[in-house]
DSSP file (Angstrom, degrees, kcal/mol; ACC not computed):
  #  RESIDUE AA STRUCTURE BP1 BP2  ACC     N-H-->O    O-->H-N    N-H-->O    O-->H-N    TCO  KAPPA ALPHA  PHI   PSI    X-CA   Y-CA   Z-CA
    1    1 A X              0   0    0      0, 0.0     9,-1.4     0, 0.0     2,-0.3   0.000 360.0 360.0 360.0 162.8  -11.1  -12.8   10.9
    2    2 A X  B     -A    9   0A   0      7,-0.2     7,-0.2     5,-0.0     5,-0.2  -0.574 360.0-152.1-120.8  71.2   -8.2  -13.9   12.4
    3    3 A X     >  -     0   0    0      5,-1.0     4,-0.9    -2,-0.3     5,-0.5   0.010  12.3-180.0 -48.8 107.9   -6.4  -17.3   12.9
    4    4 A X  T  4 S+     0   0    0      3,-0.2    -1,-0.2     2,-0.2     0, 0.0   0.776  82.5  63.0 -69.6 -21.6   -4.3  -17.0   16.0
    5    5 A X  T  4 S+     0   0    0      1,-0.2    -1,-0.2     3,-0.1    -2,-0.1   0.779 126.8  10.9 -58.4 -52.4   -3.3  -20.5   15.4
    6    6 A X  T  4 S-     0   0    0      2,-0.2    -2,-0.2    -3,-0.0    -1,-0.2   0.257  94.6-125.6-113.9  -1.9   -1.5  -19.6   12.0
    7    7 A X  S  < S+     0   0    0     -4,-0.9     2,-0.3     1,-0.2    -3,-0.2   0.889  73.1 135.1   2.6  91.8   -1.7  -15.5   12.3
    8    8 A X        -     0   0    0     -5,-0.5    -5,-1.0    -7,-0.0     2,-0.2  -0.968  64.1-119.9-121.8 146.7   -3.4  -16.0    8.9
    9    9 A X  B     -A    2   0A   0     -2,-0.3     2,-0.9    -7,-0.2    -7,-0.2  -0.547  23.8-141.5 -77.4 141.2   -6.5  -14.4    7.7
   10   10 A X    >   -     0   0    0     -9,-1.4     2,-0.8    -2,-0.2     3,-0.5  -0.791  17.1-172.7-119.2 116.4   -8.9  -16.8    7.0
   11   11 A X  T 3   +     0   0    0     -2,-0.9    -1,-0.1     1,-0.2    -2,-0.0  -0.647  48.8 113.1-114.8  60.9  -10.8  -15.8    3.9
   12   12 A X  T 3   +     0   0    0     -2,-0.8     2,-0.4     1,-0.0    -1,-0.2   0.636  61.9  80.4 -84.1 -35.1  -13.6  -18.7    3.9
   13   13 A X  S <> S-     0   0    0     -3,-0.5     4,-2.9     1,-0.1     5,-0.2  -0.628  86.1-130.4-106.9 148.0  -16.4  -16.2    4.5
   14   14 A X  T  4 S+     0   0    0     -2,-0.4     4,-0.5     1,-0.2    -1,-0.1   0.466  98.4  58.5 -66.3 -27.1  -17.5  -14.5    1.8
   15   15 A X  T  > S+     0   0    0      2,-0.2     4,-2.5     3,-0.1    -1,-0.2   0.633 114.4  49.5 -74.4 -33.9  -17.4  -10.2    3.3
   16   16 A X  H  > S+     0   0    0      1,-0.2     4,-0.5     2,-0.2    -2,-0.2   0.800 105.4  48.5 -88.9 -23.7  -13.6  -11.1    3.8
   17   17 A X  H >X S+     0   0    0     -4,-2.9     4,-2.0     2,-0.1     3,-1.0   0.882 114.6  48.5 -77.5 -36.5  -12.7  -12.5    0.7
   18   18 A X  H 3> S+     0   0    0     -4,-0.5     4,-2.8    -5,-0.2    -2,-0.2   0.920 108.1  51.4 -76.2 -44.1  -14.4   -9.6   -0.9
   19   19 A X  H 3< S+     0   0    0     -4,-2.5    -1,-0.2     2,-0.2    -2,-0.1   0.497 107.5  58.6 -76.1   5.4  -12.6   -7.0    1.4
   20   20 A X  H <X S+     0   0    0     -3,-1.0     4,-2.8    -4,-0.5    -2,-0.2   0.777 109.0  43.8 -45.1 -62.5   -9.3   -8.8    0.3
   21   21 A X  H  < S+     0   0    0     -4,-2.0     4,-0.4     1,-0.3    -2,-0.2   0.888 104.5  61.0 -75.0 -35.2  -10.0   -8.1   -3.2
   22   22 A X  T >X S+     0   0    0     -4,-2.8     4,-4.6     2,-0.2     3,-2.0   0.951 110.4  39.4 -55.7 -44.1  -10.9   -5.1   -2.6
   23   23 A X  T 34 S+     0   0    0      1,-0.3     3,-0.5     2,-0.2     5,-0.2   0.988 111.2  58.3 -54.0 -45.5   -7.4   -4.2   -1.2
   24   24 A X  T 3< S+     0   0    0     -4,-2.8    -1,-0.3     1,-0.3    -2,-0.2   0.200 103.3  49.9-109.0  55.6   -5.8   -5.9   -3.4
   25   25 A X  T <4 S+     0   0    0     -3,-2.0    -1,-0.3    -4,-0.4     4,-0.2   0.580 100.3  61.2 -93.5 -31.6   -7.1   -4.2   -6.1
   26   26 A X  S  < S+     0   0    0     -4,-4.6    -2,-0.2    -3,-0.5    44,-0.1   0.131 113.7  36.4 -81.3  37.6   -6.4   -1.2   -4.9
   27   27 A X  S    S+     0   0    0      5,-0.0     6,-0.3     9,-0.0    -1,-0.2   0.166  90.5  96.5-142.6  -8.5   -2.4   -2.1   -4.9
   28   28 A X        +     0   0    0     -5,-0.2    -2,-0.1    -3,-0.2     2,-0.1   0.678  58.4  92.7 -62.7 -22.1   -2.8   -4.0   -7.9
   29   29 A X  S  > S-     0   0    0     -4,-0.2     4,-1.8     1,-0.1     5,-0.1  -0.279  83.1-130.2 -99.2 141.6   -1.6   -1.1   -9.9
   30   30 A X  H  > S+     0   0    0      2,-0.2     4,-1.4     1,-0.2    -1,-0.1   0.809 108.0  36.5 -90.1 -24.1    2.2   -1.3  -10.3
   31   31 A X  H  > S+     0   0    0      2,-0.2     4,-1.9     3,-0.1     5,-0.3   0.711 113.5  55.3 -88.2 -25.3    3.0    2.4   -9.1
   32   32 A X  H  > S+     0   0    0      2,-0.2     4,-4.4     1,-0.1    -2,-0.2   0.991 112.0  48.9 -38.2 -62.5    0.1    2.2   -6.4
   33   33 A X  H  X S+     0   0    0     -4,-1.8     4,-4.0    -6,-0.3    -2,-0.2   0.900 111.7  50.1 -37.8 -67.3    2.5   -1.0   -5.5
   34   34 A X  H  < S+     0   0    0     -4,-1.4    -1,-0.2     2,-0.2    -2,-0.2   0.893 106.5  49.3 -33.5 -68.1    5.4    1.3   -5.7
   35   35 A X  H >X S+     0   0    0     -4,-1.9     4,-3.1     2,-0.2     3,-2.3   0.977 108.6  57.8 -43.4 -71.6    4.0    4.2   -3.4
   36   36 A X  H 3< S+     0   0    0     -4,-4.4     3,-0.5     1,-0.3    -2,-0.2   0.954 111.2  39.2 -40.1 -51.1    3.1    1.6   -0.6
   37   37 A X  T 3< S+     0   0    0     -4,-4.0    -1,-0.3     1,-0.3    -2,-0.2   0.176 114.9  49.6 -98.0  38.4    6.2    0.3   -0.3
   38   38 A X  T <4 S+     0   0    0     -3,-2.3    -1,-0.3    -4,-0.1     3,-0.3   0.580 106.9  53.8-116.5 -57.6    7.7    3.2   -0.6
   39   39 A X  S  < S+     0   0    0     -4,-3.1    47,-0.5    -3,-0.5    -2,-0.2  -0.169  92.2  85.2 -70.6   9.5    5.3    4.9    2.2
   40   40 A X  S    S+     0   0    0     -5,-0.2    -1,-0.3     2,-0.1     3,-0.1   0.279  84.6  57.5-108.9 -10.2    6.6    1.7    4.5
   41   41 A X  S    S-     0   0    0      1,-0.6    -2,-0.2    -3,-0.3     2,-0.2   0.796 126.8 -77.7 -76.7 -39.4    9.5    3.7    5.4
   42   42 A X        -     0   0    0     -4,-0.1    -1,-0.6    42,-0.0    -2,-0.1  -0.750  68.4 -42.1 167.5-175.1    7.9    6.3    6.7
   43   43 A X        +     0   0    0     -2,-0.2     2,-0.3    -3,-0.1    42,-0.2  -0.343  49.4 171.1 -77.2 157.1    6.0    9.4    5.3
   44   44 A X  E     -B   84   0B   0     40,-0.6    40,-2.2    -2,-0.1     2,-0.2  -0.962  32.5-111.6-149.1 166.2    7.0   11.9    2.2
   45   45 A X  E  >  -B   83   0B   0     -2,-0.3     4,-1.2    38,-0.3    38,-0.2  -0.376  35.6-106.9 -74.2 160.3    5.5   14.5    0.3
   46   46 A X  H  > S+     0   0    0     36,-0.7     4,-1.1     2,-0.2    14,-0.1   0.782 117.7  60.9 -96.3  -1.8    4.6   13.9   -3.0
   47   47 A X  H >> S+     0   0    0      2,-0.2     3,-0.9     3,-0.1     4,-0.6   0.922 114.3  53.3 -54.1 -56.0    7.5   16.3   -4.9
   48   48 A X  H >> S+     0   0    0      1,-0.3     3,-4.6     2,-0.2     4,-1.2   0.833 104.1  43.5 -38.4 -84.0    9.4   13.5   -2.8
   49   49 A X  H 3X S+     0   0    0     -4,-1.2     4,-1.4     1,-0.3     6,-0.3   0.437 113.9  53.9 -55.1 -20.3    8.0   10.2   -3.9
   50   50 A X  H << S+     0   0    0     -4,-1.1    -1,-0.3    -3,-0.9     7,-0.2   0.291 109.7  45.7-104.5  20.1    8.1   11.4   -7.6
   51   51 A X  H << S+     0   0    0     -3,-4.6    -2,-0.2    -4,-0.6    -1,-0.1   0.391 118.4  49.2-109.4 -18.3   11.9   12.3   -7.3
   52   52 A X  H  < S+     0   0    0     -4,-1.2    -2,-0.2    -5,-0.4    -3,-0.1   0.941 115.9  39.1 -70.7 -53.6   12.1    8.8   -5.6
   53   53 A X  S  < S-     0   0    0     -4,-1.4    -3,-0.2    -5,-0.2    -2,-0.1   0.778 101.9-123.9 -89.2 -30.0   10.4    7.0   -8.0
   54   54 A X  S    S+     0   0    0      1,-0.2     2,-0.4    -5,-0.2    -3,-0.1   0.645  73.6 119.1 118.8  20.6   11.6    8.6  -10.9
   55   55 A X  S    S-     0   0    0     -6,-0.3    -1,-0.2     1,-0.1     5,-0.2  -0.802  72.1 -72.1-114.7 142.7    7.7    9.5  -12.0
   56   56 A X    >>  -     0   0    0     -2,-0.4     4,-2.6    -3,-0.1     3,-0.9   0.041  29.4-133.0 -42.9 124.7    5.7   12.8  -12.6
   57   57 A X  H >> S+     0   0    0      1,-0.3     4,-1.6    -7,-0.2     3,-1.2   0.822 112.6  49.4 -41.1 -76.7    5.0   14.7   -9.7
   58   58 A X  H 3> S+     0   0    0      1,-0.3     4,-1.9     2,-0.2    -1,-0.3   0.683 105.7  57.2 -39.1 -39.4    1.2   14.9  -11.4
   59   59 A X  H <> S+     0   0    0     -3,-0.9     4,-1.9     2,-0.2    -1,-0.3   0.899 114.7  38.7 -59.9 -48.0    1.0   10.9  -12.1
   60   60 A X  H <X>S+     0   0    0     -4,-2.6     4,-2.3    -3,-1.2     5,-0.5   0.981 103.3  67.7 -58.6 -42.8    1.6   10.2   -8.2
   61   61 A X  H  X5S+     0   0    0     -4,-1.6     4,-1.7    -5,-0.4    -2,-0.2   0.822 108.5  35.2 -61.7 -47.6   -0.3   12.8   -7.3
   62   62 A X  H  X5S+     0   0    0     -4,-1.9     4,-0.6     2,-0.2    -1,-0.3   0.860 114.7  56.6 -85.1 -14.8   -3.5   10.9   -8.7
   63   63 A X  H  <5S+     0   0    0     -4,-1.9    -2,-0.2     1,-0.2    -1,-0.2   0.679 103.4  53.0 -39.8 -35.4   -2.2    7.5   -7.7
   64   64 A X  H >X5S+     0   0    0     -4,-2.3     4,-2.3     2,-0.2     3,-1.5   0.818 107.6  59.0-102.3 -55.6   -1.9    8.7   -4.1
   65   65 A X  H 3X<S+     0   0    0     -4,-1.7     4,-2.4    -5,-0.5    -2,-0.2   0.870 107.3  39.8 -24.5 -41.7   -5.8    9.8   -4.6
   66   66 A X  H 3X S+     0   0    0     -4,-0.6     4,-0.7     1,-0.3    -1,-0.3   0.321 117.3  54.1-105.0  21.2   -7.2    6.6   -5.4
   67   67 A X  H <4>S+     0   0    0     -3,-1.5     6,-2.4     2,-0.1     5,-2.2   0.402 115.1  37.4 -48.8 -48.1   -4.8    5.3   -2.6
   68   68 A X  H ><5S+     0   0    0     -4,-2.3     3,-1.2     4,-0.2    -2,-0.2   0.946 116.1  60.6 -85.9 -39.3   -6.1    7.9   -0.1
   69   69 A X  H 3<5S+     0   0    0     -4,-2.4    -3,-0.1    -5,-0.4    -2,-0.1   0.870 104.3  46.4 -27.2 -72.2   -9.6    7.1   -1.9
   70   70 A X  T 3<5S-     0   0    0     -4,-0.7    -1,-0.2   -44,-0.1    -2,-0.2   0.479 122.0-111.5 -36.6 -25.1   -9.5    3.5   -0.9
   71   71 A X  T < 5S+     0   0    0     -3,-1.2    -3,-0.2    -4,-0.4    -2,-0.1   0.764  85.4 117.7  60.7  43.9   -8.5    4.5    2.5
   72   72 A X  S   <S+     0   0    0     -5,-2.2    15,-2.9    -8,-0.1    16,-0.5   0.836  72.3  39.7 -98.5 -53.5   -4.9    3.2    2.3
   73   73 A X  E     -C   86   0B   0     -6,-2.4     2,-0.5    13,-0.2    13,-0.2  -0.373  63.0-162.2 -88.5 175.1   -3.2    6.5    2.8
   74   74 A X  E     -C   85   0B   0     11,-2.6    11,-1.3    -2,-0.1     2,-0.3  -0.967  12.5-146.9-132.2 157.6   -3.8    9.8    5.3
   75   75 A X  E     -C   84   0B   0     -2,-0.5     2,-0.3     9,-0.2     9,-0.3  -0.765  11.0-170.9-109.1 169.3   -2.4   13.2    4.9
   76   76 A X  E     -C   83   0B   0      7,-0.6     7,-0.6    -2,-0.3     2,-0.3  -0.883  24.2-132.2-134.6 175.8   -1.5   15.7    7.4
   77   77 A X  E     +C   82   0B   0     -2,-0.3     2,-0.4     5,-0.2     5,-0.2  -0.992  34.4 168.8-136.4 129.7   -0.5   19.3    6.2
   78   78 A X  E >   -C   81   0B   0      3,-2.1     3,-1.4    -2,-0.3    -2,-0.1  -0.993  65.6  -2.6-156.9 139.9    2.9   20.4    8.0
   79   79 A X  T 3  S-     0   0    0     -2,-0.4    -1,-0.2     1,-0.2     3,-0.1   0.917 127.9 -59.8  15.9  76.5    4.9   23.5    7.0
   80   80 A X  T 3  S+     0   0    0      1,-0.1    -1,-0.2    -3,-0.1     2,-0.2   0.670 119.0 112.6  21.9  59.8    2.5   24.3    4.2
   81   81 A X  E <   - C   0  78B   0     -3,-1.4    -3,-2.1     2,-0.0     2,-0.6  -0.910  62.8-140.3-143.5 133.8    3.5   20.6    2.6
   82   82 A X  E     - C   0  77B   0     -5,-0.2     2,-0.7    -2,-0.2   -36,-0.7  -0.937  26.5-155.8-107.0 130.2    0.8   17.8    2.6
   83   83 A X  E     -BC  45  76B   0     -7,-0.6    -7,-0.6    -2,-0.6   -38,-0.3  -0.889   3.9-138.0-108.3 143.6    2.5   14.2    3.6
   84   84 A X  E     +BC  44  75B   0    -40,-2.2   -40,-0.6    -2,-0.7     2,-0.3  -0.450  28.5 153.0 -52.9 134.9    1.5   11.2    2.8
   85   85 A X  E     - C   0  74B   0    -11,-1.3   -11,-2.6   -42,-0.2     2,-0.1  -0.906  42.1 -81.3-176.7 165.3    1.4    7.8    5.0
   86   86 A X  E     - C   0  73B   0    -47,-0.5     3,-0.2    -2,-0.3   -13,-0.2  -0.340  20.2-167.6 -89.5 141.4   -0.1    4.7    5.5
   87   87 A X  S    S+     0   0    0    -15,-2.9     2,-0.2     1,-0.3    -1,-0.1   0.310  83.1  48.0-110.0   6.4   -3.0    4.4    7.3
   88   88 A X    >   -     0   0    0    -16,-0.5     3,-2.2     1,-0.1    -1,-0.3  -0.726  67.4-165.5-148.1  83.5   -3.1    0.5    7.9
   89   89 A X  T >  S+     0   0    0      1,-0.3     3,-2.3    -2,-0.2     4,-0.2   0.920  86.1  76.4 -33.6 -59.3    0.4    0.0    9.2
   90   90 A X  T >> S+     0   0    0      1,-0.2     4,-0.9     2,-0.2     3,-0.7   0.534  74.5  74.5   8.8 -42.1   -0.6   -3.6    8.5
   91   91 A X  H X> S+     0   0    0     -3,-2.2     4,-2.5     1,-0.3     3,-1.1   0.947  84.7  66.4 -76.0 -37.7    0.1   -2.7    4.6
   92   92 A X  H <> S+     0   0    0     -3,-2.3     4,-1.8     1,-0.3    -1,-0.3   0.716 103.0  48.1 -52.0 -47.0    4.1   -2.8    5.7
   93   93 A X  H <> S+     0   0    0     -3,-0.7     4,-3.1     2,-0.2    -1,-0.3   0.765 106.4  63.2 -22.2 -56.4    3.4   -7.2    6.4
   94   94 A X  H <X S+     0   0    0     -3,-1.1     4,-1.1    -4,-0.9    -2,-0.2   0.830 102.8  39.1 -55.7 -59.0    1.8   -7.0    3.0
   95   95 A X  H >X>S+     0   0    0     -4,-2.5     4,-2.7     2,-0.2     3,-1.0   0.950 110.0  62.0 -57.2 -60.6    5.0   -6.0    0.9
   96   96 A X  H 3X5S+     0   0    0     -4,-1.8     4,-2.0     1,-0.2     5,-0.3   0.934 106.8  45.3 -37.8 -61.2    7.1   -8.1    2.8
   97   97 A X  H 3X5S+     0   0    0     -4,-3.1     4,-2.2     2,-0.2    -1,-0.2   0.770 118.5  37.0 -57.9 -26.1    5.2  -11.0    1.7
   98   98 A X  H <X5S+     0   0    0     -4,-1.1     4,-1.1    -3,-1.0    -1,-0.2   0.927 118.1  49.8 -90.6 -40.2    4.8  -10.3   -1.7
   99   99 A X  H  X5S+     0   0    0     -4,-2.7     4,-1.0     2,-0.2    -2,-0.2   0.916 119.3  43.0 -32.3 -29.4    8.6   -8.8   -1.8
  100  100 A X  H  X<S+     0   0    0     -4,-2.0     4,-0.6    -5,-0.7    -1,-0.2   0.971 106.8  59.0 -78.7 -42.2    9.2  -12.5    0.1
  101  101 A X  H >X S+     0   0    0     -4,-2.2     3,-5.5    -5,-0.3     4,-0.8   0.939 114.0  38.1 -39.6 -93.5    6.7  -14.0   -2.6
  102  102 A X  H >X S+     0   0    0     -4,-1.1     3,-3.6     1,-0.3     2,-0.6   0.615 109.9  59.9 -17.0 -94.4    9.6  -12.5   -5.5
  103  103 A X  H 3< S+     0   0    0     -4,-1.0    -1,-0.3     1,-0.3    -2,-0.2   0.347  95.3  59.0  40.1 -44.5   12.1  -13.4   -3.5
  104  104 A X  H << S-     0   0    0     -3,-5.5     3,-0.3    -4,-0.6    -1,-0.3   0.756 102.2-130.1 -79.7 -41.8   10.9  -17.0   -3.7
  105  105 A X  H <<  -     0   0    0     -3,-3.6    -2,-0.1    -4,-0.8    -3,-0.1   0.642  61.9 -66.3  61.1  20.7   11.3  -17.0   -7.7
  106  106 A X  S  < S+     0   0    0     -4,-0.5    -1,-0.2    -5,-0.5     2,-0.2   0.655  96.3 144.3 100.6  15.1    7.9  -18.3   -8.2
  107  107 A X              0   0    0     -3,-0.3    -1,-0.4    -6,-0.2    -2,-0.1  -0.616 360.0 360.0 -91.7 154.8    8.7  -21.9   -6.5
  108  108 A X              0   0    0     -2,-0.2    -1,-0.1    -3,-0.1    -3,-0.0   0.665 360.0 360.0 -77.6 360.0    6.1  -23.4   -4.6
């Protein structure tokens, strides 16, 4: 649900708190994390993202699984390359805030 009031999600009822947690378990993961905000620029392949991120092409490769798994990313296949991208623009809101969260240096 949606406060228009606040644009906040209002996680009282008990199917929405759970499909919170669900996301953000599947982001909890610090190169999952990575990927997203990474995939918030736009789409890459995954040779890319593991020359970006400075991890084995094979370690993204299943990260971006349970990421596509989850139903955070899609693929397309384009000049015989599969790319990656986010499939709840929404996620791009998400990183700001916890990037804003850092940002913050943990004061309330």
């Amino acid at each position: 649900m949606l406060d228009q009031q606040c644009g906040r999600v209002v996680l009282q009822d008990g199917a929405a708190a759970g499909e919170a947690a669900e996301l953000l378990k599947a982001v909890a993961h610090p190169l999952r994390l990575r990927l997203v905000a990474r995939l918030c620029r736009g789409e890459a392949y995954v040779n890319e993202l593991a020359g970006t991120l400075g991890v084995p092409q094979a370690v993204v490769s299943q990260q971006l699984r349970i990421l596509r798994m989850r139903g955070l990313v899609l693929t397309v296949r384009r000049d015989g390359r599969t790319y990656y991208r986010l499939a709840r623009p929404h996620l791009r809101q998400m990183v700001r805030c916890v990037e804003s969260c850092l940002n913050q240096g943990g004061r309330p």
